[in-house]
DRENNUFI-532648 format. One line per 4 residues: number of its first residue (from 1); their letters; for each residue x, y, z of N, C-alpha, C, O. Coordinates in steps of 0.05 Angstrom, whole numbers, plus 5000, padded with zeros to 4 digits. Layout:
BEGIN
NUM> a> X/Y/Z/X/Y/Z/X/Y/Z/X/Y/Z ~ ... $
This chain:
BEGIN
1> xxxx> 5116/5485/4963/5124/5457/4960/5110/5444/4936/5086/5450/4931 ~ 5120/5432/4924/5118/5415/4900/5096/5383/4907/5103/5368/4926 ~ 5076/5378/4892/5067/5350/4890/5078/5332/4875/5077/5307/4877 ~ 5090/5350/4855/5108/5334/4829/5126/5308/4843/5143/5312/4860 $
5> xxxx> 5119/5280/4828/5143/5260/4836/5153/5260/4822/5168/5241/4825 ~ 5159/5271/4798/5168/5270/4771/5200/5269/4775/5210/5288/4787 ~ 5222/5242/4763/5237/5236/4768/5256/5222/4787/5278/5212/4782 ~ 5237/5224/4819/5233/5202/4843/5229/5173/4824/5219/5168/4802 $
9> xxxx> 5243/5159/4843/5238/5121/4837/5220/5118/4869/5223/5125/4892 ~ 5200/5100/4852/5184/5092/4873/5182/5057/4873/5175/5049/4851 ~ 5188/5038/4891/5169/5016/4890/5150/5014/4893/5143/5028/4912 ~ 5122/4995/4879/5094/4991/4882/5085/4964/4887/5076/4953/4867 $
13> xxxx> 5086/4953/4904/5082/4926/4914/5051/4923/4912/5036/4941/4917 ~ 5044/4898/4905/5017/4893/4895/5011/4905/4879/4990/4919/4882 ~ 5027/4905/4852/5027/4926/4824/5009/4911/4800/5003/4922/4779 ~ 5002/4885/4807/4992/4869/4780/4962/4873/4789/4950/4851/4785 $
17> xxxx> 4944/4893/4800/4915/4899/4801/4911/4915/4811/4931/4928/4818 ~ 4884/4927/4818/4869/4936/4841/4885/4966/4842/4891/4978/4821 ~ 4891/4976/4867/4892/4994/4880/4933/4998/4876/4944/5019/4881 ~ 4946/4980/4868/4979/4977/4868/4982/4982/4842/5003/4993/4835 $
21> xxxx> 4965/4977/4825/4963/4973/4786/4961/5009/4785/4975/5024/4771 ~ 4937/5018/4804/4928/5041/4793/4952/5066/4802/4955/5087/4790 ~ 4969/5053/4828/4984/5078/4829/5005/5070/4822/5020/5078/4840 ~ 5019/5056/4803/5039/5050/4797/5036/5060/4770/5055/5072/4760 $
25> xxxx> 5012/5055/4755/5001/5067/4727/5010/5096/4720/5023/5102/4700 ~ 4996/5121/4747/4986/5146/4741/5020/5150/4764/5020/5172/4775 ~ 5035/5140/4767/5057/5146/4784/5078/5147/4745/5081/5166/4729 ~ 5084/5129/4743/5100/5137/4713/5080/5152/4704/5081/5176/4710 $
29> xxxx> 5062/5145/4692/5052/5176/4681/5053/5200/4683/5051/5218/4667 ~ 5060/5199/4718/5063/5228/4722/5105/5237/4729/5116/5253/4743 ~ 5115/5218/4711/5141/5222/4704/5161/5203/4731/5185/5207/4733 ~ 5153/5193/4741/5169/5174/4770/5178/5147/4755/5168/5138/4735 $
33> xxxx> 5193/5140/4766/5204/5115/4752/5196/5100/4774/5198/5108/4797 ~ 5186/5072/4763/5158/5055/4788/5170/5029/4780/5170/5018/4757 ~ 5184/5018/4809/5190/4987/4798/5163/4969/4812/5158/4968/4837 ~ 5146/4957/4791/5116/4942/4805/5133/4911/4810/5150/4897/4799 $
37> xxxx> 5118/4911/4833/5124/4883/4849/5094/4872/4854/5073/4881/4864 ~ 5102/4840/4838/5079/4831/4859/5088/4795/4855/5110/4792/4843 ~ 5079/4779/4860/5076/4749/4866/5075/4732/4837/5090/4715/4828 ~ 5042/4748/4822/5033/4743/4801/5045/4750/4766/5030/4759/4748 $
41> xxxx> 5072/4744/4763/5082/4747/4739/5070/4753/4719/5073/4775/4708 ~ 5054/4733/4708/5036/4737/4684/5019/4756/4690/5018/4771/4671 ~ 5006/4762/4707/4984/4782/4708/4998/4813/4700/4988/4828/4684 ~ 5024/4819/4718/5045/4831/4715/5059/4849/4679/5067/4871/4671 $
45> xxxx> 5054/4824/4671/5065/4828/4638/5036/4836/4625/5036/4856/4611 ~ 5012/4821/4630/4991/4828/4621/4989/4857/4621/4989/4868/4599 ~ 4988/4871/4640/4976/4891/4646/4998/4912/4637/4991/4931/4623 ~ 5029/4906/4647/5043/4931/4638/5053/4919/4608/5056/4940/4595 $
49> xxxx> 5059/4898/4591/5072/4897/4576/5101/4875/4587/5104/4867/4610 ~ 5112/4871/4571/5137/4864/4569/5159/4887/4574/5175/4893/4555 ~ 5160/4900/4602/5177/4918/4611/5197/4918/4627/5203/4938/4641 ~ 5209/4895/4626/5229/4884/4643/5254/4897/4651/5267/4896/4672 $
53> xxxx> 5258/4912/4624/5287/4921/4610/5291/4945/4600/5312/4956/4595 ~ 5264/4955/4597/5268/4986/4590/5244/5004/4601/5225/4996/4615 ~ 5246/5026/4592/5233/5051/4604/5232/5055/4636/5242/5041/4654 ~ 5219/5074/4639/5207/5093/4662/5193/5066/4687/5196/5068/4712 $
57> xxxx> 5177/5041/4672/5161/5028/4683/5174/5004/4684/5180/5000/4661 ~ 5182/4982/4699/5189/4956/4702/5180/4936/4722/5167/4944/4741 ~ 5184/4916/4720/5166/4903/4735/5191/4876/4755/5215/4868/4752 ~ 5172/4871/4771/5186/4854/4786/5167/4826/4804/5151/4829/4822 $
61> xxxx> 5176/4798/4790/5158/4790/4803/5172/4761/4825/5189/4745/4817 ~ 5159/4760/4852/5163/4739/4869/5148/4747/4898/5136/4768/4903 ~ 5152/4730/4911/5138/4723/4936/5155/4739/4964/5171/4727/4978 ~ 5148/4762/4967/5155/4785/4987/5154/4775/5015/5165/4791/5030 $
65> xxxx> 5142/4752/5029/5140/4745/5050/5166/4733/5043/5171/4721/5064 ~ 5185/4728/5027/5205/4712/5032/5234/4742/5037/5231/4764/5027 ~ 5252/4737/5048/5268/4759/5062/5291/4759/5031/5296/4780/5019 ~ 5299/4736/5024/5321/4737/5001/5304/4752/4979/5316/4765/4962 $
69> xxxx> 5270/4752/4977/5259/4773/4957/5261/4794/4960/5268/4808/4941 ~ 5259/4800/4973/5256/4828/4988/5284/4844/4973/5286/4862/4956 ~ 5306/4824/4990/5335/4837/4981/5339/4831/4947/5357/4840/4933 ~ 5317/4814/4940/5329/4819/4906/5312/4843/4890/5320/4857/4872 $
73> xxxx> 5287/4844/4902/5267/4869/4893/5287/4894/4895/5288/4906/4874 ~ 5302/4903/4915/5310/4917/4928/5344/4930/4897/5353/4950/4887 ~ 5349/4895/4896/5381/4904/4879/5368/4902/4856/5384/4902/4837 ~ 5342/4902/4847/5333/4902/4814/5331/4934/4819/5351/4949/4820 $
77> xxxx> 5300/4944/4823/5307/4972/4833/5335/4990/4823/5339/5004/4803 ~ 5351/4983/4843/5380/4998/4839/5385/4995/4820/5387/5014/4804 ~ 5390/4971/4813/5401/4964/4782/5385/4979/4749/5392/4985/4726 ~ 5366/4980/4760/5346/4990/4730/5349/5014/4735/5361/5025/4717 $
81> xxxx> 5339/5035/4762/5351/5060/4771/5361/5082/4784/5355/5106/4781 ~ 5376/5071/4800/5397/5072/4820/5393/5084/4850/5411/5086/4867 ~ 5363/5092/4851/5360/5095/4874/5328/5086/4891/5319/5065/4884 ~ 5316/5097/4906/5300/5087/4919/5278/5113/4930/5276/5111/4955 $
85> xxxx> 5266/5129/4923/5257/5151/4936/5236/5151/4951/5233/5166/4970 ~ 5211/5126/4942/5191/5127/4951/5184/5097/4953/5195/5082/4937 ~ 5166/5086/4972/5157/5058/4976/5123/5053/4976/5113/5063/4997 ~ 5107/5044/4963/5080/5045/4967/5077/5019/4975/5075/5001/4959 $
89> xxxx> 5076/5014/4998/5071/4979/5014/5035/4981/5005/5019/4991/5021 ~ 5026/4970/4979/4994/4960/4962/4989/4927/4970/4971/4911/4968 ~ 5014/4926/4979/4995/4885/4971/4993/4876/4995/5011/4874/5012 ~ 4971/4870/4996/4948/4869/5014/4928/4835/5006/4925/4828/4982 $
93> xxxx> 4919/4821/5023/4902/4804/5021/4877/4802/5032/4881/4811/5054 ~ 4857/4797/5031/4839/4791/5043/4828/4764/5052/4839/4749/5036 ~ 4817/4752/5065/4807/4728/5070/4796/4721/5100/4808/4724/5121 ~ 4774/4712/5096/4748/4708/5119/4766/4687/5135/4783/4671/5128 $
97> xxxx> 4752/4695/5167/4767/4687/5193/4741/4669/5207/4718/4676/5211 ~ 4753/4646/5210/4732/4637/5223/4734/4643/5251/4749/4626/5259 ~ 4726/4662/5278/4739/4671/5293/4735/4654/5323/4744/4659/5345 ~ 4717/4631/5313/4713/4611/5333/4733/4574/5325/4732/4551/5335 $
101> xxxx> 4742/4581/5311/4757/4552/5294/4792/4559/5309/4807/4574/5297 ~ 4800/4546/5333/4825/4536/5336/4842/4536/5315/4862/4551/5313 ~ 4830/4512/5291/4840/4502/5268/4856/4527/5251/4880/4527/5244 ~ 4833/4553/5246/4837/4562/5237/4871/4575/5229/4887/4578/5247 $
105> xxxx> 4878/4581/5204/4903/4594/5195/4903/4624/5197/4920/4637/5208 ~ 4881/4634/5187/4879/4658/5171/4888/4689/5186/4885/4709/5172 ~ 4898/4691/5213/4903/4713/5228/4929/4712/5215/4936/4728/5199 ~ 4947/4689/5224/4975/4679/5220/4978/4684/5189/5002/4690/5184 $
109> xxxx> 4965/4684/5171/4971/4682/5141/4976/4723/5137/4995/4735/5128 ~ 4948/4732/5147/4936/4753/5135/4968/4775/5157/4979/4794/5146 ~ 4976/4768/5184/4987/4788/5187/5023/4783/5180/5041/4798/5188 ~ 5025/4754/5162/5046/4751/5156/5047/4774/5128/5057/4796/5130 $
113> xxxx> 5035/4765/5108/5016/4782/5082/5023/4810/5085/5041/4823/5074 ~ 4999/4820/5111/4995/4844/5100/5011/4864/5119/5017/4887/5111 ~ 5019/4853/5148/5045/4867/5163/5070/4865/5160/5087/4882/5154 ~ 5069/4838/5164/5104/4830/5167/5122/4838/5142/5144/4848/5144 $
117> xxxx> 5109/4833/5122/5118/4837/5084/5123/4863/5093/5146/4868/5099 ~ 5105/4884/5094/5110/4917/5089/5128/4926/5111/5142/4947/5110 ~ 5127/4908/5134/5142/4922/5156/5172/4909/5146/5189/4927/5145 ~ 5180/4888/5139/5210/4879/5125/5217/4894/5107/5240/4903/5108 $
121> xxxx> 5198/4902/5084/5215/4914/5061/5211/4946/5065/5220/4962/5048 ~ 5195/4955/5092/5200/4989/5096/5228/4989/5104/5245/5003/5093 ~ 5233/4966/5129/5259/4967/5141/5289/4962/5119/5312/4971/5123 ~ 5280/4946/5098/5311/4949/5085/5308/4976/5063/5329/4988/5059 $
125> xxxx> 5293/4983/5054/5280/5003/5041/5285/5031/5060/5282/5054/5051 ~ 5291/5028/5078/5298/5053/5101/5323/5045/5092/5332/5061/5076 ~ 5339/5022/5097/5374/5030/5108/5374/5037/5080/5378/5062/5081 ~ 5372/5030/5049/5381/5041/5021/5370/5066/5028/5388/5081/5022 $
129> xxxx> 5350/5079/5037/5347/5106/5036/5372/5128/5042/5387/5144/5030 ~ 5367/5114/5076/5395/5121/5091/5421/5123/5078/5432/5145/5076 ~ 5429/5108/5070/5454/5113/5059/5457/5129/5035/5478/5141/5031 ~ 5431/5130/5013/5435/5147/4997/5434/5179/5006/5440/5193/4986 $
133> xxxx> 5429/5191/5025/5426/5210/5042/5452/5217/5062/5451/5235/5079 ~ 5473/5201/5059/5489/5212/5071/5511/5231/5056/5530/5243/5066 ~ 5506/5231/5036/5528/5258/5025/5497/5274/5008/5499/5283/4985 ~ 5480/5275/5019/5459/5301/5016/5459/5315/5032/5468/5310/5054 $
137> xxxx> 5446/5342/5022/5436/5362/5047/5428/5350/5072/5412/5332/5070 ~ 5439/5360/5103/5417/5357/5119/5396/5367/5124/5387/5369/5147 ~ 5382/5375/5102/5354/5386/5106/5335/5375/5079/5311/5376/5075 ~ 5349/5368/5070/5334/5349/5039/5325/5318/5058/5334/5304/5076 $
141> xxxx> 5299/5317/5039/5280/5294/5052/5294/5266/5046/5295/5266/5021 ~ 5301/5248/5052/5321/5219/5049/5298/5201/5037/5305/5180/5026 ~ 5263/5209/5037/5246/5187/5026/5226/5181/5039/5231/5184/5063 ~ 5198/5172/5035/5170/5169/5040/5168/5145/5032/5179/5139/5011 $
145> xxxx> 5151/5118/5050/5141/5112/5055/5112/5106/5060/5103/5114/5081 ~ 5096/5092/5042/5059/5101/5050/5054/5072/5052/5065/5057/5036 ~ 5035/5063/5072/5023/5041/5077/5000/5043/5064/4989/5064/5062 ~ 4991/5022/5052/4960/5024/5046/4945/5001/5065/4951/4977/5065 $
149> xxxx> 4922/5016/5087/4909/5004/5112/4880/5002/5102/4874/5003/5078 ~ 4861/4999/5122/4838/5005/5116/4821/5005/5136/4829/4999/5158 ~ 4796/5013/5132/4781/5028/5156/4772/4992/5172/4761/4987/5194 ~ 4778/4981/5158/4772/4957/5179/4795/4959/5206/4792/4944/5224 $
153> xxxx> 4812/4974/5207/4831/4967/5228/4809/4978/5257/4813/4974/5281 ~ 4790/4988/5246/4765/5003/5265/4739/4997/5264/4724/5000/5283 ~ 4730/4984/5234/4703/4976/5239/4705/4952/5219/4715/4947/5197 ~ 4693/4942/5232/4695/4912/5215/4670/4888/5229/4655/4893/5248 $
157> xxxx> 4670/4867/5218/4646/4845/5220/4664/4824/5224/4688/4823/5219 ~ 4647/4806/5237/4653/4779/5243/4672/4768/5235/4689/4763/5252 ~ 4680/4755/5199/4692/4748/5192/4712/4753/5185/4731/4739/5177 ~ 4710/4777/5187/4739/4798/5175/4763/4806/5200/4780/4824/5200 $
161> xxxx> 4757/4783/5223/4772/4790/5244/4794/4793/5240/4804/4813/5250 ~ 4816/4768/5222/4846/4770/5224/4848/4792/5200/4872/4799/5201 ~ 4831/4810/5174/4843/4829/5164/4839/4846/5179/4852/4867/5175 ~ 4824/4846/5199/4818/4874/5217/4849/4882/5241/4864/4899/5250 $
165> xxxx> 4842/4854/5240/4879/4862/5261/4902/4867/5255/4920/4878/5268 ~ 4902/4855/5221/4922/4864/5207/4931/4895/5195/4952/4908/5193 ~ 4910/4898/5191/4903/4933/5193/4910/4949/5213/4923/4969/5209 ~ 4899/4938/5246/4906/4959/5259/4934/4947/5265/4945/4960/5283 $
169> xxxx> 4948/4928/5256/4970/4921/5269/4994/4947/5249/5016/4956/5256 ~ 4981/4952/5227/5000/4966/5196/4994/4990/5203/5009/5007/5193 ~ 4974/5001/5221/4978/5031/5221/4986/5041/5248/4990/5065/5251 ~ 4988/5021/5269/5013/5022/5291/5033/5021/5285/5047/5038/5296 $
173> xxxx> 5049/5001/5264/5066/4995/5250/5078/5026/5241/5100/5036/5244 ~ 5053/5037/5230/5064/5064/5208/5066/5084/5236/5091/5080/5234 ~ 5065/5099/5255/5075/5107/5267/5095/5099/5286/5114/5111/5294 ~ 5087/5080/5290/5123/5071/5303/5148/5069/5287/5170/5069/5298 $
177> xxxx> 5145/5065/5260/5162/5062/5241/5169/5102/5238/5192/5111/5240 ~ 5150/5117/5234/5154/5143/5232/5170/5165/5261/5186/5183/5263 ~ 5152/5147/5277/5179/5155/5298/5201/5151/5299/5218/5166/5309 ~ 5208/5126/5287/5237/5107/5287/5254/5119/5266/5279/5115/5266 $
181> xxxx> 5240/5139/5241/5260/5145/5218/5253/5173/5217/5260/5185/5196 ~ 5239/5189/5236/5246/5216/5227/5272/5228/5236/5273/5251/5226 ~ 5287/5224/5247/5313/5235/5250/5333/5224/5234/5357/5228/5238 ~ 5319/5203/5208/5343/5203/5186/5328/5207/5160/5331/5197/5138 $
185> xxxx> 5308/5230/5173/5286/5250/5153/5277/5235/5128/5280/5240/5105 ~ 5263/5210/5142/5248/5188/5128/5223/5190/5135/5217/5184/5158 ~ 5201/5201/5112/5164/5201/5122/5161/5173/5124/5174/5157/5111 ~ 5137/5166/5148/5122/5140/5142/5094/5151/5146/5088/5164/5166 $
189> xxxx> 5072/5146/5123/5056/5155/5130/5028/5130/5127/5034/5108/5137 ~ 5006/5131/5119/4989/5112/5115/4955/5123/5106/4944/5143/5114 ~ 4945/5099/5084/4923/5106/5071/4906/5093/5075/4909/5072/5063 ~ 4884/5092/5090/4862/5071/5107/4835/5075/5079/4824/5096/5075 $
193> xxxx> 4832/5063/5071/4810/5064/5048/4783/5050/5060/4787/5034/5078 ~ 4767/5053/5055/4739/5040/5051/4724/5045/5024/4734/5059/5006 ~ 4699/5034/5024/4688/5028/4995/4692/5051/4972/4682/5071/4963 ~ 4722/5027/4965/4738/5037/4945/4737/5004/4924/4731/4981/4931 $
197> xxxx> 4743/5010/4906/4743/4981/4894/4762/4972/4882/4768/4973/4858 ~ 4774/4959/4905/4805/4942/4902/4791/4908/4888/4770/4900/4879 ~ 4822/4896/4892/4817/4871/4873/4800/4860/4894/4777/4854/4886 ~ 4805/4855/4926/4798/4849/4939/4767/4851/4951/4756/4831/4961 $
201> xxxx> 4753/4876/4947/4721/4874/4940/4702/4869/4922/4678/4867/4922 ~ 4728/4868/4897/4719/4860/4881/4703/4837/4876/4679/4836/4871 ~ 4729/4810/4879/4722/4798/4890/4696/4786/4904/4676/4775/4895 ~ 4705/4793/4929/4688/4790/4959/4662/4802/4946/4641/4794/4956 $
205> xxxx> 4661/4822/4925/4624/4822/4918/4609/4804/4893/4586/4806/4886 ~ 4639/4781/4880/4624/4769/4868/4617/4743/4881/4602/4726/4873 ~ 4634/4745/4905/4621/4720/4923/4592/4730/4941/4578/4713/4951 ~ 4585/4758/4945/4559/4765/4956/4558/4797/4943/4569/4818/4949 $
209> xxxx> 4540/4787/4923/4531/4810/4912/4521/4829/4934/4525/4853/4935 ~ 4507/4815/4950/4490/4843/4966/4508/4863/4986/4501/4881/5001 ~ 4530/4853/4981/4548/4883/4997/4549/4900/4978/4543/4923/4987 ~ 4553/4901/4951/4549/4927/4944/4534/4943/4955/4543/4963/4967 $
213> xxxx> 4504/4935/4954/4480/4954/4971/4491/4964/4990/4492/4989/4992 ~ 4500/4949/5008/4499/4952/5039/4526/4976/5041/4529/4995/5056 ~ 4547/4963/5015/4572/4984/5022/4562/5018/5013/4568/5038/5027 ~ 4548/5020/4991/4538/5039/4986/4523/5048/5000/4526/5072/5001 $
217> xxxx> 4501/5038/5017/4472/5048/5043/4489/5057/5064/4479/5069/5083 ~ 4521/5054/5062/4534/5057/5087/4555/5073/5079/4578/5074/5090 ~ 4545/5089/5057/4571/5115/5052/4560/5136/5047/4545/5132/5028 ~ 4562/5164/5057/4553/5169/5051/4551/5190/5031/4533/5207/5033 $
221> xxxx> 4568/5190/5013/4573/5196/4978/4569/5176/4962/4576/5177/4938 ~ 4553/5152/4976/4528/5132/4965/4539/5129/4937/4528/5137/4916 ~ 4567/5115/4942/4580/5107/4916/4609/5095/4929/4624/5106/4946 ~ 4613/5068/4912/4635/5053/4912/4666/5068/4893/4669/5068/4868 $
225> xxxx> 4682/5077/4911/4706/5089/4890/4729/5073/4876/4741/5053/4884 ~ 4732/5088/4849/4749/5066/4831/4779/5072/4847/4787/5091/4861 ~ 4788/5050/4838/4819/5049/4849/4836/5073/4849/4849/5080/4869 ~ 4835/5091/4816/4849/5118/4816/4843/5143/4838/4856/5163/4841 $
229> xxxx> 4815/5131/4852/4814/5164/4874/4830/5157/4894/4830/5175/4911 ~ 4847/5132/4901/4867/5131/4929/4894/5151/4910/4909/5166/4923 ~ 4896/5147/4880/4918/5155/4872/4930/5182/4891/4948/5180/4907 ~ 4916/5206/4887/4925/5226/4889/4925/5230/4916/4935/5251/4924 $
233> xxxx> 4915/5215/4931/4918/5218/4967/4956/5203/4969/4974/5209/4984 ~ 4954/5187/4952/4977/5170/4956/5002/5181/4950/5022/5178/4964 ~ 5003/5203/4918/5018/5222/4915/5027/5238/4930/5052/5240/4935 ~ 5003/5255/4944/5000/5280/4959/5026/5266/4983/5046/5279/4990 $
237> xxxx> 5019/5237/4994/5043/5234/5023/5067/5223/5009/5087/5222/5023 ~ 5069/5216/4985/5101/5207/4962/5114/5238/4959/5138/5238/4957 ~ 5103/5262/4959/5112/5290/4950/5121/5302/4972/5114/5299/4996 ~ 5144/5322/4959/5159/5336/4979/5136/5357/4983/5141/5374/5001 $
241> xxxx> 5109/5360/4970/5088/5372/4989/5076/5367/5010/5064/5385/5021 ~ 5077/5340/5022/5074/5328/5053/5090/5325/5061/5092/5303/5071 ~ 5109/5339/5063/5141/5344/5070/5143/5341/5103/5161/5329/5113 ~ 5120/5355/5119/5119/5363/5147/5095/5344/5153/5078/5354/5168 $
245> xxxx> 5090/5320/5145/5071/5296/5150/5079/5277/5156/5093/5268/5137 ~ 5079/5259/5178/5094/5249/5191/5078/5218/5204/5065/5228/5223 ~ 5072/5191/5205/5058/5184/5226/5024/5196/5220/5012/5208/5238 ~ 5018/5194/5205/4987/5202/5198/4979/5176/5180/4990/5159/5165 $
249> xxxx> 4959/5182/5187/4933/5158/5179/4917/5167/5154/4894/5160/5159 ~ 4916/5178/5130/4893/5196/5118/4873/5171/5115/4879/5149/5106 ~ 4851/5178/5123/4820/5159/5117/4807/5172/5089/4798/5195/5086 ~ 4808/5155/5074/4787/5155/5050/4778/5139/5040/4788/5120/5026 $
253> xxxx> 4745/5147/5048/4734/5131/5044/4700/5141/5049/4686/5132/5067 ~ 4692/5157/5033/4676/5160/5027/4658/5181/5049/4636/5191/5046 ~ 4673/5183/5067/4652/5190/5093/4646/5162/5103/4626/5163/5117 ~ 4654/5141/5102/4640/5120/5119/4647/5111/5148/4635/5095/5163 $
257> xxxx> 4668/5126/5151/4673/5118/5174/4659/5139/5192/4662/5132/5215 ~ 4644/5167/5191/4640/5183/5208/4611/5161/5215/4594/5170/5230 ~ 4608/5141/5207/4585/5133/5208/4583/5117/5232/4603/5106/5242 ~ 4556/5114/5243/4566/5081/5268/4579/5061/5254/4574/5052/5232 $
261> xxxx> 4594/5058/5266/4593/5017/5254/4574/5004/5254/4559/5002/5273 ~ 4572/4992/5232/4547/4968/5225/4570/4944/5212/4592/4944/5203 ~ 4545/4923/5220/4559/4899/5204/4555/4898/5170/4542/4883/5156 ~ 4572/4918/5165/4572/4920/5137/4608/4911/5122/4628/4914/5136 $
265> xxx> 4608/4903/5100/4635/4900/5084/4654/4921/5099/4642/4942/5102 ~ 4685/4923/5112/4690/4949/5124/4719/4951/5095/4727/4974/5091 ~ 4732/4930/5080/4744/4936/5059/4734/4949/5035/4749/4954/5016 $
């Protein structure tokens, strides 16, 4: 079996930074045609260029919690290159829960964000699969799916309650979705990261420097990873070489999770 995506169309949602930037980057590079989606337009053009209209790489930008985006992400895609092979659900939010505040928004925000978005656009992103798959082989793969989760769906602190639920809500999500589409030989699979350095800890460590320490005292390859080492885990479940992977979780993240839980950073 082949790792090569070379020639697959993939979408990359949450493509204008972090951890969506990096595999949407080394995804054309490695010959895939990558439509990046994200919210943030300008950031979008910054980073790839003015690629709206041509090449391998294009971009796409609007607000994915809305259902009419979804279906226009969906007819740009086709339109630029005519099919759909692979989906990387990257955009992801973060934001502290106050877990004693009534008042509070942030469960309701974070599992609209970081579930509901990836679980809508797997589901119309399945039926374009589907149908492109009905005058193929029945034994040729119809398309992969990868969630990006994180080890908070398991260990997490105080404040991080509504991303913690949102997490484990996306990697229930990813096997019930994988049960629901392997008999129209659709992978769903999922990438749980920890101290990896998305936009989001980024962030979150210029508002408290001292989690670095603490994320590093609590890994133990006693080092924070750049965005490109999720790449090739992310490839490996996009390739017809995880062909017989199904409903799996891969954890990377440093060794941190074989660890107890402590109240340490768990993104």
């Amino acid at each position: 079996m082949s790792f090569s995506i070379s020639g697959k169309t993939a979408i990359v949602t949450g493509a204008a930074n972090g951890i969506g930037l990096a595999v949407a980057r080394t995804f054309a590079d490695r010959g895939a045609n990558v439509m990046c989606a994200d919210m943030d337009e300008k950031r979008l053009i910054n980073e790839l260029g003015n690629t709206a209209d041509e090449g391998n790489i294009r971009y796409f930008a609007g607000d994915l919690r809305q259902r009419l985006t979804i279906a226009n992400l969906i007819s740009a895609t086709i339109d630029a290159f005519d099919e759909i092979d692979i989906l990387v659900n990257a955009s992801r939010q973060v934001m502290e829960t106050d877990a004693l505040n009534p008042e509070d928004t942030s469960v309701e925000q974070l599992l609209e964000q970081n579930l509901m978005t990836a679980l809508r656009l797997s589901q119309q992103v399945a039926r374009r699969m589907i149908k492109q798959a009905e005058n193929n082989d029945n034994d040729m793969p119809a398309g992969s799916i990868i969630n990006l989760s994180s080890i908070a769906a398991h260990q997490t602190r105080p404040e991080l309650l509504g991303y913690s639920i949102a997490s484990a809500g996306l990697e229930q999500m990813t096997r019930s979705m994988a049960l629901a589409l392997a008999p129209q030989r659709i992978r769903v699979n999922a990438v749980a990261f920890g101290s990896v350095m998305s936009a989001s800890l980024k962030s979150s460590i210029g508002d408290h420097p001292e989690w670095r320490e603490e994320i590093e005292s609590r890994t133990p390859l006693h080092r924070i990873a750049s965005p490109n080492e999720l790449v090739d885990a992310v490839q490996f479940l996009a390739s017809d070489g995880s062909g017989f992977v199904t409903g799996d979780v891969m954890t990377v993240d440093g060794g941190r999770s074989l660890l107890d839980p402590v109240n340490s950073p768990a993104h």
